[in-house]
PADRENMI-661350 format. One line per field, with one value per residue: x, y, z of N, C-alpha, C in turn; residue number from 1; residue in one letter. Coordinates in steps of 0.05 Angstrom, whole numbers, plus 5000, padded with zeros to 4 digits. Example, Ala and Ser with C-alpha at 12.3 -4.5 7.8 and 13.67 -1.06 7.14 Angstrom:
! PADRENMI-661350
n.xx <- [5264|5257]
n.yy <- [4886|4955]
n.zz <- [5156|5142]
ca.xx <- [5246|5273]
ca.yy <- [4910|4979]
ca.zz <- [5156|5143]
c.xx <- [5264|5258]
c.yy <- [4934|5001]
c.zz <- [5156|5157]
num <- [1|2]
residu <- [A|S]
! end
This chain:
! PADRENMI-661350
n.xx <- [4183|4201|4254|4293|4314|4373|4400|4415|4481|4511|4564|4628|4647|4705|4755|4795|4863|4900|4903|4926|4960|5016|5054|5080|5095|5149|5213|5214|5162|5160|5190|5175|5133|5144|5180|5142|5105|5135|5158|5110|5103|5145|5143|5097|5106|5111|5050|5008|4955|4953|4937|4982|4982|5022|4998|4952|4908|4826|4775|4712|4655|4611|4610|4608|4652|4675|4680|4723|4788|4865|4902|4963|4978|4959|4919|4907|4867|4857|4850|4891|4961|4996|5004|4965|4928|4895|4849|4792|4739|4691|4704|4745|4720|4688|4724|4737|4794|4827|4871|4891|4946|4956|5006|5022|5038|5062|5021|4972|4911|4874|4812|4808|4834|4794|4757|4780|4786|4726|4712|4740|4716|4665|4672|4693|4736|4789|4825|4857|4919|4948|5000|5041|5098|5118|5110|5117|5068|5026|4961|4907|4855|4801|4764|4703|4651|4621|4643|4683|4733|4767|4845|4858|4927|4972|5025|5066|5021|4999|4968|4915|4910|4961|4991|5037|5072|5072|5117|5139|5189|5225|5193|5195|5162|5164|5161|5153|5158|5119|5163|5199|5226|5261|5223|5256|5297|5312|5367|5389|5378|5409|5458|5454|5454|5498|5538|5518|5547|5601|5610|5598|5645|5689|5682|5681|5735|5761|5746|5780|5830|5834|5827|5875|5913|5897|5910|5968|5978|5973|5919|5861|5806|5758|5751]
n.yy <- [9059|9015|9017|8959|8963|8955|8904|8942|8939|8916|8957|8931|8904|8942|8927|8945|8938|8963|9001|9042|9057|9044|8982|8974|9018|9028|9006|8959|8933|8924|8886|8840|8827|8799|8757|8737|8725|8702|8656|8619|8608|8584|8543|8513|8499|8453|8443|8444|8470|8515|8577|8635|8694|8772|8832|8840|8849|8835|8820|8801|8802|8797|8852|8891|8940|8970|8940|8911|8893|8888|8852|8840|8795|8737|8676|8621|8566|8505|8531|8541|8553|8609|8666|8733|8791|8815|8787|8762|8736|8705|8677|8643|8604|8616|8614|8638|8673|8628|8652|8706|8757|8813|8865|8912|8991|9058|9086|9067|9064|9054|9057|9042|8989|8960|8972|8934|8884|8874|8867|8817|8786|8779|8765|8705|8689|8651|8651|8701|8741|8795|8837|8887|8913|8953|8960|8912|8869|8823|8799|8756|8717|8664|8638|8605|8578|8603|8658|8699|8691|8710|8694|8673|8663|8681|8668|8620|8599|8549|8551|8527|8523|8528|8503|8536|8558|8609|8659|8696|8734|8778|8816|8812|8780|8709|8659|8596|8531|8471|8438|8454|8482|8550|8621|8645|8703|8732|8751|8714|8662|8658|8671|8622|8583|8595|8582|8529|8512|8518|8477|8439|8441|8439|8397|8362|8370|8342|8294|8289|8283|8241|8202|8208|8188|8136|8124|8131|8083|8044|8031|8040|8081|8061|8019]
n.zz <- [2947|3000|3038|3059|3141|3162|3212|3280|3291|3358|3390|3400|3469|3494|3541|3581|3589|3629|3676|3688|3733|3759|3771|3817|3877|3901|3916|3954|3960|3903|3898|3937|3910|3858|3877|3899|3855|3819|3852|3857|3803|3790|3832|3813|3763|3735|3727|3683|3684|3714|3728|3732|3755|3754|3772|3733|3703|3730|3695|3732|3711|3655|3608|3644|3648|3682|3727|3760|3784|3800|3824|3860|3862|3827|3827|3799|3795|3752|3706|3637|3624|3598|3555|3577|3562|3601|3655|3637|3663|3641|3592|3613|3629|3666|3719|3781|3809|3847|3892|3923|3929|3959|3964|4004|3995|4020|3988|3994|4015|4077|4065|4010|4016|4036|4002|3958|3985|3999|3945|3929|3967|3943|3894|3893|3912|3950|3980|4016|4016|4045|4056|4098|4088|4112|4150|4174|4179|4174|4144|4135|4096|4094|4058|4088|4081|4050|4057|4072|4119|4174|4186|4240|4266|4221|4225|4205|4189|4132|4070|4049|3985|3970|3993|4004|4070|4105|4142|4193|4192|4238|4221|4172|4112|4101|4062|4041|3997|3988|3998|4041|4022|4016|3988|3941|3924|3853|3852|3894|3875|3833|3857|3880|3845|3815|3858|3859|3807|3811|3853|3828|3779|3820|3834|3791|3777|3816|3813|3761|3780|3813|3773|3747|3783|3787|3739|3733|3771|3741|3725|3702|3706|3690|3705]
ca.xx <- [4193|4210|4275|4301|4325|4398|4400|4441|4494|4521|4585|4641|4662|4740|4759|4825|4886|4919|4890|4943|4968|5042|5052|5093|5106|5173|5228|5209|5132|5153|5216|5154|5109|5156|5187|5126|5101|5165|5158|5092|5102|5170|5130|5074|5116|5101|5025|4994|4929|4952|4947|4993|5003|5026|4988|4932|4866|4809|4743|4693|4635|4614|4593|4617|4683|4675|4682|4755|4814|4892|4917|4990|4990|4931|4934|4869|4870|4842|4855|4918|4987|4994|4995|4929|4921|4862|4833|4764|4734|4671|4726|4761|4700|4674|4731|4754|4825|4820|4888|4906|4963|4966|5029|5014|5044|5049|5000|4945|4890|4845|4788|4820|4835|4764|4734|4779|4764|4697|4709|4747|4699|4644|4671|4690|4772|4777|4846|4868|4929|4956|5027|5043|5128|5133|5091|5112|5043|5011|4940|4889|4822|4801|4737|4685|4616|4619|4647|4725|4737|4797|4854|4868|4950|4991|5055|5058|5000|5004|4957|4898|4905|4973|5021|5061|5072|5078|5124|5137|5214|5232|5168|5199|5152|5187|5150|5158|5145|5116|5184|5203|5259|5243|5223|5281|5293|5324|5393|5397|5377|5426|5477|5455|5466|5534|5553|5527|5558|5625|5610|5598|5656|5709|5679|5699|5759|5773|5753|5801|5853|5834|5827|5905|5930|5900|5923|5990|5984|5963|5894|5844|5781|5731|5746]
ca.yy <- [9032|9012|9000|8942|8970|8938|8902|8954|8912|8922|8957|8904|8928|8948|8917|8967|8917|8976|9017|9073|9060|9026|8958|8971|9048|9024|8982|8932|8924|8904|8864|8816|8822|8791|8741|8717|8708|8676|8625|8610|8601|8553|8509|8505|8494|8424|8437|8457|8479|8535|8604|8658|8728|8785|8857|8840|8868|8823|8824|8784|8802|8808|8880|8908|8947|8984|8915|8912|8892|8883|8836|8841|8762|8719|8645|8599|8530|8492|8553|8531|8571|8634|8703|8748|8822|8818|8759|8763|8712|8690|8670|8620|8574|8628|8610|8664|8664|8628|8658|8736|8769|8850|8874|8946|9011|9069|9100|9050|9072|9043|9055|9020|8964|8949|8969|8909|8864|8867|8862|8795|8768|8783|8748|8682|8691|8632|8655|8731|8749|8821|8847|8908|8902|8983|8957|8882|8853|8800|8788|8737|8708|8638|8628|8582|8577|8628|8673|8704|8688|8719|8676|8684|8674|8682|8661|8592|8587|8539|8560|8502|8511|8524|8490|8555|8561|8631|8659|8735|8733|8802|8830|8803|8763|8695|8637|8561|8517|8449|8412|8459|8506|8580|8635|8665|8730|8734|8751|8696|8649|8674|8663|8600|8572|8604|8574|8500|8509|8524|8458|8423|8442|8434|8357|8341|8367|8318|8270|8285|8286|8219|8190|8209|8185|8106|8113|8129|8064|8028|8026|8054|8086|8059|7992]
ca.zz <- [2952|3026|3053|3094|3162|3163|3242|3291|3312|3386|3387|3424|3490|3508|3564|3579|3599|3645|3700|3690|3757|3764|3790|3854|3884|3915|3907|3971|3945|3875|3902|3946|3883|3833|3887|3903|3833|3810|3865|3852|3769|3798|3842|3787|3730|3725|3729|3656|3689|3749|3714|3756|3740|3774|3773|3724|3704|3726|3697|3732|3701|3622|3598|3666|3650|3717|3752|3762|3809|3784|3842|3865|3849|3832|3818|3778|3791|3726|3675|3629|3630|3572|3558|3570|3576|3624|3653|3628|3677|3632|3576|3635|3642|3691|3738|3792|3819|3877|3921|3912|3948|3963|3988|4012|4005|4038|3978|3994|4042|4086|4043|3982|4014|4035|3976|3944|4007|3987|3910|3925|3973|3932|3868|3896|3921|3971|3994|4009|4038|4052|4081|4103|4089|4123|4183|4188|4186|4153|4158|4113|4102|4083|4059|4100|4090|4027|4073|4078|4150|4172|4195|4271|4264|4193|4230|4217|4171|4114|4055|4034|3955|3953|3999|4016|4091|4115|4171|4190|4214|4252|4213|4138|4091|4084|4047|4044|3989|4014|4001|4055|4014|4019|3963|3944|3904|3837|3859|3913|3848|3816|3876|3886|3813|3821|3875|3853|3790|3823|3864|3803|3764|3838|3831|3763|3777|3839|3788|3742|3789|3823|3752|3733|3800|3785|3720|3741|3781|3718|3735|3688|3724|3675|3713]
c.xx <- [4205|4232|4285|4321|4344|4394|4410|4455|4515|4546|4603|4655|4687|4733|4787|4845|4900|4898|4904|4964|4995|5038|5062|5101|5135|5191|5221|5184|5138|5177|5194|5134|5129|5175|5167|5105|5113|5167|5146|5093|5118|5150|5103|5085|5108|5069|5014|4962|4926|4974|4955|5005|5006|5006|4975|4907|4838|4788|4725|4665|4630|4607|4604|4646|4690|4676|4701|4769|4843|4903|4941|4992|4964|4937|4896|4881|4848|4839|4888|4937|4982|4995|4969|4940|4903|4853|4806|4752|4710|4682|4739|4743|4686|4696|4740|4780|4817|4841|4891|4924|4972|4991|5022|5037|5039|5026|4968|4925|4864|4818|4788|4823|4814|4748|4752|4777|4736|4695|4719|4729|4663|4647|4691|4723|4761|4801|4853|4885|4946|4982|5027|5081|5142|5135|5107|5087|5033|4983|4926|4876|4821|4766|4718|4655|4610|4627|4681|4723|4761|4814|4872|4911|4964|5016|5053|5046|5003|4971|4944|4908|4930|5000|5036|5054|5080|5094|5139|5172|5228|5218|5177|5179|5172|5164|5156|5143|5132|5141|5208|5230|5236|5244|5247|5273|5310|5358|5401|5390|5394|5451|5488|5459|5492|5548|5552|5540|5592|5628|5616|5623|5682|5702|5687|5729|5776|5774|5771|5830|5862|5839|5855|5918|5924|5907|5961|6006|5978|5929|5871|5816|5764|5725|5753]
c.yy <- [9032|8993|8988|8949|8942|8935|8921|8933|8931|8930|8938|8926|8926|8938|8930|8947|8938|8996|9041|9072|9038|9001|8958|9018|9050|8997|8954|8918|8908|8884|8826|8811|8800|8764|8715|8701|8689|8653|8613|8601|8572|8538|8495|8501|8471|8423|8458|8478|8495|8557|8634|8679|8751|8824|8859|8844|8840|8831|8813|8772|8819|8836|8893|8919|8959|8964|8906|8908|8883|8869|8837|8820|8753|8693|8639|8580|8531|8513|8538|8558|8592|8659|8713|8777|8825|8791|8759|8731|8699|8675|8652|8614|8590|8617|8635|8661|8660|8634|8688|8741|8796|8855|8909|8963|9028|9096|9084|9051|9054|9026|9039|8994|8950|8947|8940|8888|8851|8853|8822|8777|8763|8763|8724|8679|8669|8636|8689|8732|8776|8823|8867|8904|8926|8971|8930|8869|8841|8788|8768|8721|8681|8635|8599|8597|8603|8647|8688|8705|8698|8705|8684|8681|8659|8666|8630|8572|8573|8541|8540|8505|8512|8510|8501|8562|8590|8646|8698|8732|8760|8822|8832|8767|8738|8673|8610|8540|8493|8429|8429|8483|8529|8602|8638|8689|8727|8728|8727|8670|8644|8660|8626|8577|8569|8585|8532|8492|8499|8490|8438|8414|8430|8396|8338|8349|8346|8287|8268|8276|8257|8198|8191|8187|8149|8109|8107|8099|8038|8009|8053|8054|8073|8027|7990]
c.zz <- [2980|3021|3065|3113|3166|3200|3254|3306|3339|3386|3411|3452|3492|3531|3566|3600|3619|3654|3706|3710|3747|3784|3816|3850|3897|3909|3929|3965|3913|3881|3907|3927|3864|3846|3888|3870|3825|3813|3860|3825|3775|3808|3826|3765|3715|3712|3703|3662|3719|3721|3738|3744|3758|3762|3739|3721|3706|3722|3704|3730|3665|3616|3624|3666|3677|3743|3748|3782|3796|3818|3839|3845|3852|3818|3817|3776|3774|3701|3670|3633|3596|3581|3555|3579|3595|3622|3658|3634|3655|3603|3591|3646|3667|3722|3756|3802|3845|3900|3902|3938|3942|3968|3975|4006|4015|4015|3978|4026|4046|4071|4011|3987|4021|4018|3961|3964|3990|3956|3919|3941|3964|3905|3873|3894|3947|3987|3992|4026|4039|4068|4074|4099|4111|4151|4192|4196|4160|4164|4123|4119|4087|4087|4064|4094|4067|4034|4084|4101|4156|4202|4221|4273|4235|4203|4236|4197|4144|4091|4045|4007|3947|3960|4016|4054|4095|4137|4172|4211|4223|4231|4184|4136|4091|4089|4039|4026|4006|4018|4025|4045|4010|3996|3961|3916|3882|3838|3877|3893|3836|3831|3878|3869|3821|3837|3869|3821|3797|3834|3844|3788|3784|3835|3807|3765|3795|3819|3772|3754|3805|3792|3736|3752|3799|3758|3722|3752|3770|3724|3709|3704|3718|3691|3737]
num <- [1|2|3|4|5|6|7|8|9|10|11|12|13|14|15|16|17|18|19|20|21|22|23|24|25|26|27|28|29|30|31|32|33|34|35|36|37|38|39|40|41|42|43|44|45|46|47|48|49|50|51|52|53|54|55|56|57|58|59|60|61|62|63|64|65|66|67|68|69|70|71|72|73|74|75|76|77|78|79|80|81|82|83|84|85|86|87|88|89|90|91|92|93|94|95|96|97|98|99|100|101|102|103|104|105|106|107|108|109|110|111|112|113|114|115|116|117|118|119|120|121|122|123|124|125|126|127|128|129|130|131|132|133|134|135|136|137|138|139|140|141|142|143|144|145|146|147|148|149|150|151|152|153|154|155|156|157|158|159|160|161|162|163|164|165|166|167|168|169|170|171|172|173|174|175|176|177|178|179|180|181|182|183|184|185|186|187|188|189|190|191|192|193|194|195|196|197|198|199|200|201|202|203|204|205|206|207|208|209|210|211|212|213|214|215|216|217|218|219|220|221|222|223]
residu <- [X|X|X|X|X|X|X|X|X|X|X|X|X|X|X|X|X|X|X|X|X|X|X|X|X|X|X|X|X|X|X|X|X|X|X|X|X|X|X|X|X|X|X|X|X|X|X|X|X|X|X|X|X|X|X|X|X|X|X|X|X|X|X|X|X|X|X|X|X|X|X|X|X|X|X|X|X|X|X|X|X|X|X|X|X|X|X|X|X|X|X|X|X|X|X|X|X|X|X|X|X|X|X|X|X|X|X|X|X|X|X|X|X|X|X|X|X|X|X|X|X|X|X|X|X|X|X|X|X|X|X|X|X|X|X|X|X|X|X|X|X|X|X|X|X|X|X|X|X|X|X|X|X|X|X|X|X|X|X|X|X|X|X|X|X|X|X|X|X|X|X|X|X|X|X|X|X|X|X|X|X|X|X|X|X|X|X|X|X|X|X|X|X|X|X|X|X|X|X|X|X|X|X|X|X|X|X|X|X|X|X|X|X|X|X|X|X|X|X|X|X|X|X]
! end
């Protein structure tokens, strides 16, 4: 009696969410990693459909686990907001991230950063921009004509997809939404709460204090 040969079914592929490797090798690399994400999530908060994550596994092709890059910061206009382990581009409508941002250490060579050069201008990045924080340099490419062109001066430069103006002040990173206020870092966040809280609370007290002084004179504030 013959047997019916059960289909073989295709085992599913892993796609591995971590590259082993740490997100920053120093405290000034992950300080500009986590600033500049931050900013970027803030000035997108409003917008349901700008996905930004910081030192993520992209895959931009199906079945290819060996086709990989974890971007400092990458931002996808028209993907929605959420958590992912890996952004498995053919799962996001086939979109690519169209801005990435490197910031270098001093364990990243030459040869690494060309080989991801290439990777990003090969899978359809329309913004790349790179700093060096040891060196003070900031360089980046803007794709024309399918083509990452690289952008003759950073200092200055205001970013097509995302607004952020760029400026290199005594060879420090400093960034500019478009309503013209500048990244800031956690702690200066932090400060700056503080301090308009403080403001906040010194103003109701003037109020209270103006609000006794017409009562006193049989004057009620409310009128």
């Amino acid at each position: 009696m013959a047997v019916a040969q059960l289909p073989l079914t295709k085992p599913e592929l892993i796609y591995p969410e971590s590259d082993g490797l740490p997100m920053a090798d120093n405290t000034k690399q992950f300080r500009y990693i986590v600033t500049i994400q931050g900013g970027l999530d803030a000035q997108f908060a409003d917008n349901p459909d700008v996905f930004i994550a910081g030192d993520l596994l992209w895959y931009p092709v199906e079945g290819r686990i060996d086709l990989r890059a974890a971007p400092d910061v990458l931002v996808v206009f028209g993907r929605p907001k959420g958590d992912r382990g890996s952004y498995l581009q053919w799962k996001e409508e086939n979109i690519p991230p169209q801005v990435i941002f490197e910031i270098l250490s001093p364990s990243n060579t030459p040869l690494e950063m060309t080989r991801k050069f290439g990777f990003y201008a090969r899978y359809g990045v329309q913004e790349y921009y790179e700093y060096d924080p040891d060196r003070g340099e900031l360089n980046g490419w803007h794709r024309t004509a399918n083509v990452l062109e690289p952008i003759s001066e950073m200092n200055g430069w205001t970013s097509p997809r995302l607004g952020v103006r760029f400026e290199l002040q005594g060879g420090e990173l400093v960034l500019y939404h478009p309503d013209h206020t500048r990244f800031e870092t956690f702690i200066e966040l932090s400060a700056r709460a503080e301090q308009e809280r403080e403001r906040a609370e010194q103003a109701a007290a003037r109020a209270e204090r103006l609000a006794k002084q017409l009562r006193t004179l049989g004057i009620e504030p409310e009128n």
